[in-house]
PAVEX-104289 format. One record per residue (C-alpha): x, y, z. Coordinates in steps of 0.25 Angstrom, whole numbers, plus 5000, padded with zeros to 4 digits. Example, Ala and Ser with C-alpha at 12.3 -4.5 7.8 and 13.67 -1.06 7.14 Angstrom:
% PAVEX-104289
504949825031
505549965029
***
This chain:
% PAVEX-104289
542952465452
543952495462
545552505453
546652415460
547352555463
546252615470
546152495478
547552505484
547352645486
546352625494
546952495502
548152595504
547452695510
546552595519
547852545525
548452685527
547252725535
547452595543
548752615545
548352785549
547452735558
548252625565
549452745567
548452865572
548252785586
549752765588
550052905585
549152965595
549452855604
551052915603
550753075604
549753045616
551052985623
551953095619
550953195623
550953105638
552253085639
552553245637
551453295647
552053215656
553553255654
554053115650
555153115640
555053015628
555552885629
557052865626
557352865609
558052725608
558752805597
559252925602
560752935608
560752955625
562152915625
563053005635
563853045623
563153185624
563953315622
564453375635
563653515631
562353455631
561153485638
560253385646
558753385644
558053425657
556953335653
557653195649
559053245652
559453195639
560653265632
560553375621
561553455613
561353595616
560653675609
559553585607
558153635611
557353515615
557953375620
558353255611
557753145619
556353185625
556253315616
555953435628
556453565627
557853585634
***
């Protein structure tokens, strides 16, 4: 006979393999994109969250990719990550 803890064990694990299975798809679905968008040089969509305001220091250094501005001293840029 099956215990009452074994049964939720199992009902636990049944649903994190659902749930496993529902997110693979999506995931490969978001690093195919990113793969695309990189081979063909697009920068990633704007971050609603970052700050572009044009309260940037006079010493910094636009991206040559995005044209976004970076403190100097930074190796790759905020916005679309690409080496400066």
């Amino acid at each position: 006979m099956i215990e009452p803890g074994q049964l939720y064990l199992l009902a636990v694990t049944v649903l994190l393999l659902a749930a496993l299975a529902a997110a693979v798809p999506v995931l490969v679905g978001i690093v195919r994109e990113g793969r695309q968008r990189r081979r063909r040089g697009q920068p990633r969509p704007p971050d609603p969250q970052s700050d572009d305001s044009d309260d940037s220091p006079a010493d910094s250094h636009p991206c040559p990719h995005c044209g976004t501005s970076n403190e100097p001293g930074f190796t790759y840029c905020r916005h679309c990550l690409e080496p400066l």
